[in-house]
N, C-alpha and C positions, 0 to 999 in steps of 0.2 A: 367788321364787328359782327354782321350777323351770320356770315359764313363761320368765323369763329365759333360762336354759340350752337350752329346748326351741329358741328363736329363735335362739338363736347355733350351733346344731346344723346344724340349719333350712339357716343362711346358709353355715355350709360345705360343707354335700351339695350344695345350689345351686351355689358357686365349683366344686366337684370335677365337677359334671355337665357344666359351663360349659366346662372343661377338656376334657375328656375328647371332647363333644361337636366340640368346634375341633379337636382333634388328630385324630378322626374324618375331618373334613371335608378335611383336610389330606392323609390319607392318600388319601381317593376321589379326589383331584384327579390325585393323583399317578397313580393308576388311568388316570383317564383321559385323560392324557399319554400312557402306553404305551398304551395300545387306538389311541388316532389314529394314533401310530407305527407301528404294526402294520398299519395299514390296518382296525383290525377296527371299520369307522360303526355296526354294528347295537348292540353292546358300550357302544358310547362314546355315544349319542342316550340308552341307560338309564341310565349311568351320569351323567352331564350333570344328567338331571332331580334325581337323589340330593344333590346337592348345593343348600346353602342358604346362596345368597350373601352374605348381611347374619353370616354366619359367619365370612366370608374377611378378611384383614387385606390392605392394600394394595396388595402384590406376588403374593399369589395372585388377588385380583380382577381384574388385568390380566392375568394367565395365562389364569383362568377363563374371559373375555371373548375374547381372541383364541385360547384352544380353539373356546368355540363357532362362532366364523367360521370357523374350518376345517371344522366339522363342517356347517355350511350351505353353505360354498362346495362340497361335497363334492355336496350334494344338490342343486345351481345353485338353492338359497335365497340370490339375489344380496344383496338389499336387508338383509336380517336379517343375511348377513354385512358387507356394508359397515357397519351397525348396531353390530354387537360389535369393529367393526375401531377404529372411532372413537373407541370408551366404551374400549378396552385403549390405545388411543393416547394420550388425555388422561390417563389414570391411570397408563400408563409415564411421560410429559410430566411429570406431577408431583412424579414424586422422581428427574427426570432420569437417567433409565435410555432413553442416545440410542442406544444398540444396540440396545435392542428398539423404540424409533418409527421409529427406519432399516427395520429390518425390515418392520413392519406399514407404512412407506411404500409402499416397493414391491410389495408384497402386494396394495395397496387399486389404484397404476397395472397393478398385471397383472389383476384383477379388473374395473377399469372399460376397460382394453382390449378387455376379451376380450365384453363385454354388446355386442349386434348395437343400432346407433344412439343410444348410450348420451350423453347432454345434459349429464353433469356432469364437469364440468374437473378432468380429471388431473394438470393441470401444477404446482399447488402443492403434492402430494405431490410429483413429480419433482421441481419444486428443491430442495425439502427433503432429497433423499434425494441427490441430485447434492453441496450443500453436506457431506454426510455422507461422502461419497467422497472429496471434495477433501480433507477433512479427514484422513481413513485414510490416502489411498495406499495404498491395498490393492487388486491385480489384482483379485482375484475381485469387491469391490464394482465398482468400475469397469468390469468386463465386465457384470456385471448392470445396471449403468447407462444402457450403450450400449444395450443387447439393449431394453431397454423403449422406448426415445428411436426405435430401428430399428421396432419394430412400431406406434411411432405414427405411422410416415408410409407404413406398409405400402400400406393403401389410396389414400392421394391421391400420395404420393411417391415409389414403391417403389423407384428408382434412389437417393435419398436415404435410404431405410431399409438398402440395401445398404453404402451408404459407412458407417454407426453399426455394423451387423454386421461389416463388417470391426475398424473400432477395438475393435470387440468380442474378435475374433480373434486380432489385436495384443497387447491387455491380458493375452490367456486360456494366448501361447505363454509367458509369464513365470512360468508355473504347472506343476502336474501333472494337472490338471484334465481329463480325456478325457471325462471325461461332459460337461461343460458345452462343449468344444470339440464334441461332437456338436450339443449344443443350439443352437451359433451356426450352425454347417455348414448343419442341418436350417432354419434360418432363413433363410439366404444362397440354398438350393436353392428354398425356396420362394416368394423373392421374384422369383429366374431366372423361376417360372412365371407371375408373375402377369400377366395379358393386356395392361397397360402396354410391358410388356418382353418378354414372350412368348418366349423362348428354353428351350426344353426340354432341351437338349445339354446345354447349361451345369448346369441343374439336376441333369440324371442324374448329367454327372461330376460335382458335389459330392457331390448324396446318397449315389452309391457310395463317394464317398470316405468319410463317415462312418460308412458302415454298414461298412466295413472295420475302420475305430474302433472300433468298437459291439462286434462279434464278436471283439476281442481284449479287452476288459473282463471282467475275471469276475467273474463276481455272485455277492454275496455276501446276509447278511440284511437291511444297510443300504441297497445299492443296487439291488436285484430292481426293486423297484416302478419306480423310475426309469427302469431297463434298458429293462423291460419297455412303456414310456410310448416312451421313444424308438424303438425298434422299430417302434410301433404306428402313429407320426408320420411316420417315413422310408419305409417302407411305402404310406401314404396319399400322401403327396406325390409320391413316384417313380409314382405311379399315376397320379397326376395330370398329372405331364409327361408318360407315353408317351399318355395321352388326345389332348393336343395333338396328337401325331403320326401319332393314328389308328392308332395299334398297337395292337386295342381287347384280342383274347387277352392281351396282354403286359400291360393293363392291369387286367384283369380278375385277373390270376393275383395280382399286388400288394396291390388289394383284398382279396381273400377271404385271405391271407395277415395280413393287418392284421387281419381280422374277426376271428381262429385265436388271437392274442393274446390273453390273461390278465390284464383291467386287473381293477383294484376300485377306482379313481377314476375320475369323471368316464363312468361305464359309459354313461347314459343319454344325455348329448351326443354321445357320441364313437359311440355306434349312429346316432343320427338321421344323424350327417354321412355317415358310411361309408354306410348304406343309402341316403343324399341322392347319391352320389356315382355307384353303383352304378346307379341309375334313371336319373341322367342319359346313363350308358356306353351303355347299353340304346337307350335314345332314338336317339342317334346312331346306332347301328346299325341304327336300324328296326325290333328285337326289340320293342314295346311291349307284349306281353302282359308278357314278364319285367319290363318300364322298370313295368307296372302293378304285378306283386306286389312290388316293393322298395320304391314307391311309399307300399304299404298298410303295409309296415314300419316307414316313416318315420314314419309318422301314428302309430302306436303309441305313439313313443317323443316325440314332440311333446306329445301326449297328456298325459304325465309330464315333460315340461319348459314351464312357463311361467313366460314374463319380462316379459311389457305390465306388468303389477299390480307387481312386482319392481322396473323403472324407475322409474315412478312415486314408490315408495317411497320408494329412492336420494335421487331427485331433492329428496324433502321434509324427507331426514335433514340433506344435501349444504346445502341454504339456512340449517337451525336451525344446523348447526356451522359454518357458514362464518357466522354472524350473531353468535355467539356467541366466537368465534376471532377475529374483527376489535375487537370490542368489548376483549377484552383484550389484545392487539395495541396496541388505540389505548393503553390505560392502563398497560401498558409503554414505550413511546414515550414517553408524557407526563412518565413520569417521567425516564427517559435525556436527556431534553432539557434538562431542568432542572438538570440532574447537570454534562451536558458543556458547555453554554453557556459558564460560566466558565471551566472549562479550553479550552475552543474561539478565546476571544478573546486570551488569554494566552500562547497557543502560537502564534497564528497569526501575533505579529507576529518571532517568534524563529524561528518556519518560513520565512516569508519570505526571512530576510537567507542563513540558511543554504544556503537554495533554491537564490539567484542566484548565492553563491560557486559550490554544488556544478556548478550548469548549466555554467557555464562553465571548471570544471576536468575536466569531467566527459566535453564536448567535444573538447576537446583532445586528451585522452588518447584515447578513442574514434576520433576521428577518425584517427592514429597507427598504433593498435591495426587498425584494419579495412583500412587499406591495404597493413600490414606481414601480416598472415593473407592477403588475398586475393591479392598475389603468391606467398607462399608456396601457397598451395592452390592457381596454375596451375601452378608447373613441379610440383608431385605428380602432375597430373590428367597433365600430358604425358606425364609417367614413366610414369606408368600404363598411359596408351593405348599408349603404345613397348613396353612388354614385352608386354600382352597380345595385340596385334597380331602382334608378334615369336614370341610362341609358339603361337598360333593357325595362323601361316605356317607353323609347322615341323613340328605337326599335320599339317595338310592335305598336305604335301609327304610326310612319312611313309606318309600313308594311300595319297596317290596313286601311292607308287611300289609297295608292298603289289600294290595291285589293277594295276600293269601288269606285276609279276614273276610275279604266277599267270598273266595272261593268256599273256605270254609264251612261258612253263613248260609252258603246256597248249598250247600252240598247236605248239611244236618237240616232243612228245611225240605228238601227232598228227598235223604232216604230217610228218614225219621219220623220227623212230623207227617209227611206228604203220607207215607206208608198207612201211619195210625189212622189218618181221617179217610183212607181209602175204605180201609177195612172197617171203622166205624160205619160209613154209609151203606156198604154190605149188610151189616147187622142191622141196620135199624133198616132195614127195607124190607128184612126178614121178620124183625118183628111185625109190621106195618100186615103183611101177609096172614100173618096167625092171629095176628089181634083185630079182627072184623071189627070189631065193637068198639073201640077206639076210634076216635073223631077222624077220619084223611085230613081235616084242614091244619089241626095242629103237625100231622105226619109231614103233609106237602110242604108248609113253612120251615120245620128242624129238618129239614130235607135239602132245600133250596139254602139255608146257610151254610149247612154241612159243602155243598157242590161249590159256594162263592168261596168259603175259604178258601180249600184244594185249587183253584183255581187261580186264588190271589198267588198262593206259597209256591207254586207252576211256574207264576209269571218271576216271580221275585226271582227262582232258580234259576231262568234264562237265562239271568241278568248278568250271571260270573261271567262270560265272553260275548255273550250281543254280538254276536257273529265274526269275532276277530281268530277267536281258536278255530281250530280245526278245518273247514274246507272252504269257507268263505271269502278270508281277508278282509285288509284293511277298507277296501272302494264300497262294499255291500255293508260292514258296519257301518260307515260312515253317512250311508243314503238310508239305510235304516235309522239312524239313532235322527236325521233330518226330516225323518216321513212321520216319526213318535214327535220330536217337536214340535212342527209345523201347528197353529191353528187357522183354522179355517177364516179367511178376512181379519185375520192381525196380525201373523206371522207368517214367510215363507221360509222354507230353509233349502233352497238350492245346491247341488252337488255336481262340478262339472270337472271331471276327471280327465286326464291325456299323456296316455304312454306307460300306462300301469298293467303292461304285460304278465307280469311276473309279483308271485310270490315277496316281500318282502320276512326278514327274519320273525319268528313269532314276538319275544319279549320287544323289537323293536317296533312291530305292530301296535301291541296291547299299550305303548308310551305314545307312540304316535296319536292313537285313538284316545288315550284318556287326556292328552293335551286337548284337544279340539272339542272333546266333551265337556271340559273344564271352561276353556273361550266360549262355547255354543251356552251353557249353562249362564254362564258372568251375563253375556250379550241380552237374554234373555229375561235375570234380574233387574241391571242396569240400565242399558241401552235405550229401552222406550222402542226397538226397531221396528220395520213392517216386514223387512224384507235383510235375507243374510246372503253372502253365494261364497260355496268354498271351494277351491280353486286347489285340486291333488292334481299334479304337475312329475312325471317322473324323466328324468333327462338322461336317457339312455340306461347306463347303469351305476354311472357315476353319484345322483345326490337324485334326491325328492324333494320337492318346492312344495309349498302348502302355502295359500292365502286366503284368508279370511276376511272380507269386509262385510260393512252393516249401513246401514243410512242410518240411524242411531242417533242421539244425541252429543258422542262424544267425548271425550275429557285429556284433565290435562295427564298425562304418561307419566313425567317426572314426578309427581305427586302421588298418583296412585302406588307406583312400584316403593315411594317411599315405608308409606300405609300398610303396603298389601304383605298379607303371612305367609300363607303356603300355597297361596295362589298362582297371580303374573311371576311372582318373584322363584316361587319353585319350578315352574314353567323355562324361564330364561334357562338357572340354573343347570337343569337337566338338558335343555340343547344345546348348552355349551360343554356340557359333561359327552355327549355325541358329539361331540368338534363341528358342532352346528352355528347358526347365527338367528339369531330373536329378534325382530324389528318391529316395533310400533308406531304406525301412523296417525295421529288423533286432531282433531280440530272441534273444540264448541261449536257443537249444532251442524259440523259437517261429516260425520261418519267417523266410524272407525274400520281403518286396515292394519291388520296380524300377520305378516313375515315369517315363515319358519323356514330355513334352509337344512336340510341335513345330506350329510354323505353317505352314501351305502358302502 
């Protein structure tokens, strides 16, 4: 009796240990969820080992398994992560949890993108992960979808990777997504560079445009790391394009700016590339003793990154689940086929009949339907072309008569008026002379007003060109009409010009400049600003970039341009009348930035 009692004791401190031990297990997992979150790998490598997986029940053992591949991807432990990607994937597979194999799909295509020469076929993840998309209809999945499709034609296709980064783009403006819209930017900029395509302009102006993104994002505890990754990436790349153009200081200051960044992912790759990058800078300049010690940096961190043994690995896990995945593949199939044969045969002869009615009602109506829309959508397109045309003209006739009523103005003020009051102070300086007897104070006074007018009507005559006519150009108007704005501790007006070699056409000048006199003016009125910088950008010979921002109060766009008369609204007008593009940035109490593209 009391051996019996002992054994049934026994067997409940066992159950209760059993318990307690599982719920244990449960709870480290969760541990080391938040340490990866956190970024903290030293934390989460101890904690990892603490765990005794034959403990986990089915939905923590795919946790378990696709933790550890972050924690190897972390370490460029390729292989062992592709390893744990696989084993969480069949195990999420299993109790059909397709939000988490979407996930770990694209996880395992951005991982075998990113291994240099990498033999194992990505493409079956991607359609999997593509059908997963089509399924959602969800921007963000579909922008991720793009983004990977783009980087696999990086190296052989790059004008093709560019066209998937746009739909990328596309997908991404449906969103609020700014970080990820930087991720696509930062993609599109570095595909401008790659030596297929070889255009650095292009790249700058993107990556600048991102990194304008970037710097209004505020970081918080969820998106630091992120922040701080993209930084790190725009950085490298904008280094990369002024390389091209042998602007080596300019590219050097990019780099070492990238270096200054705070990752705690991917520390040891992202050293070798940056100091891979930096040695090459060197080289081209001839400096080879520096191109040496960055050189010796590199090796360092190679050192601690290897992937030969890691490929291989890949490559042997990539045959057993691809051997193993076809096999029940086939024995799914086998049975669907046996399933739908009968209903296959039965339906097809009732698909048929309905087929042939539908084809041919289907015609008809179609055919009806697309003749009656296509005349309707030419007289729209004509309408269309009629007004835009029509107000474009009256645009231009507006502007043109503008710029010949100052000419005008300035011109009958100077030879006219200016003439008279010349020759008046002549005269009276003569009488002043003859007439001893007459007061000088009254003389000195009608003196001194006589010289301030002539002086006013002088400056007002300047005014018809402000230095765009004749031998100046647009770069010297434009840091003049900045140096007359400007006051002293309440305003600056900054002018930072690059690649304005050359001459642009006169009447495109004088539009150019009274655009930005018009913004400079508004900013001025409106704004509240301290501080302006305007940013003349010319990109080779193809278009002119102009950007304008303010630390300012801001406002909302949509509202103003609804409001606004012969303002923003004639402003856009006109650069799209130049086959240009009008872009306005604005956020309450965050600044305003102005966009002007145009083509030369």
């Amino acid at each position: 009796m009391i051996a019996k009692k002992n054994k049934i004791f026994i067997t409940i401190a066992t159950l209760f240990l059993s318990v307690a031990f599982s719920y244990s297990q449960s709870i480290t997992l969760k541990n080391l969820q938040e340490q990866i979150k956190n970024q903290d790998f030293e934390k989460a490598k101890f904690t990892s080992e603490q765990i005794n997986s034959k403990k986990l029940n089915t939905i923590e053992l795919a946790q378990y398994n696709y933790l550890l591949a972050n924690i190897n991807v972390r370490d460029n432990k390729d292989d062992l992560a592709y390893n744990h990607y696989v084993t969480s994937k069949k195990t999420y597979k299993s109790i059909d949890s397709i939000d988490k194999v979407a996930k770990i799909n694209i996880e395992i295509v951005s991982l075998l993108l990113a291994i240099n020469r990498n033999k194992v076929d990505y493409k079956p993840f991607l359609k999997e992960y593509n059908d997963y998309a089509k399924f959602k209809k969800d921007p963000n999945i579909l922008s991720e979808f793009y983004i990977q499709i783009g980087k696999s034609f990086y190296d052989t296709i790059p004008k093709t990777s560019l066209e998937y980064f746009r739909k990328a783009e596309k997908e991404n403006f449906k969103t609020d997504d700014k970080i990820m819209h930087v991720r696509i930017l930062q993609n599109i900029g570095a595909s401008f560079s790659n030596n297929k395509i070889n255009n650095p302009d292009s790249a700058l102006y993107v990556l600048k445009k991102a990194l304008l993104i970037l710097k209004k994002i505020k970081p918080n505890h969820d998106n630091q790391k992120k922040i701080n990754d993209y930084f790190f990436n725009l950085y490298v790349n904008m280094g990369r394009a002024i390389v091209k153009k042998k602007e080596y200081k300019n590219a050097l200051y990019f780099y070492q700016k990238a270096d200054s960044i705070p990752l705690k992912s991917y520390l040891n790759e992202n050293k070798k590339i940056i100091y891979s990058f930096i040695s090459d800078l060197y080289k081209d300049k001839g400096d080879y003793k520096k191109a040496l010690e960055y050189q010796d940096k590199q090796k360092v961190y190679e050192q601690i990154i290897n992937e030969k043994e890691q490929k291989i690995a890949i490559k042997d896990i990539d045959t057993k689940y691809n051997t193993e995945e076809t096999k029940l593949q086939n024995k799914t199939l086998k049975t669907k086929l046996q399933t739908n044969k009968i209903i296959l045969f039965v339906g097809l002869g009732l698909f048929l009949i309905i087929l042939t009615i539908g084809i041919l009602s289907f015609k008809n109506i179609s055919k009806k339907k697309t003749i009656a829309e296509q005349e309707k959508l030419i007289q729209t397109q004509k309408l269309e072309t009629t007004l835009k045309e029509q107000e474009l003209h009256e645009i231009d006739v507006m502007l043109e008569s503008q710029e010949k009523e100052r000419q005008l103005i300035a011109n009958e003020l100077h030879d006219n008026l200016g003439s008279l009051l010349i020759t008046l102070k002549v005269n009276f300086q003569n009488i002043k002379r003859q007439k001893e007897t007459l007061k000088d104070d009254l003389f000195d006074k009608t003196d001194a007003l006589i010289e301030e007018a002539y002086q006013e009507i002088r400056n007002i005559s300047h005014l018809k060109n402000l230095g765009v006519i004749g031998s100046q150009g647009l770069e010297i108007a434009v840091k003049k009409m900045a140096e007359k704005m400007s006051v002293l501790e309440k305003l600056t007006i900054n002018v930072i010009p690059f690649g304005l070699s050359e001459r642009l056409e006169n009447p495109k000048e004088i539009a150019l400049f009274r655009m930005i006199q018009e913004l400079c003016t508004n900013i001025i009125k409106h704004s509240f600003a301290t501080e302006v910088t305007i940013y003349l950008t010319q990109h080779n010979s193809n278009n002119i970039n102009i950007i304008i921002e303010d630390n300012g109060r801001g406002f909302n766009p949509k509202k103003v341009l609804e409001k606004d008369g012969i303002g923003l609204k004639s402003i856009e007008k006109k650069v799209e009348q130049m086959e240009g593009t009008f872009t306005i940035d604005s956020l309450i109490n965050k600044g305003t930035t102005i966009i002007i593209d145009v083509p030369l």
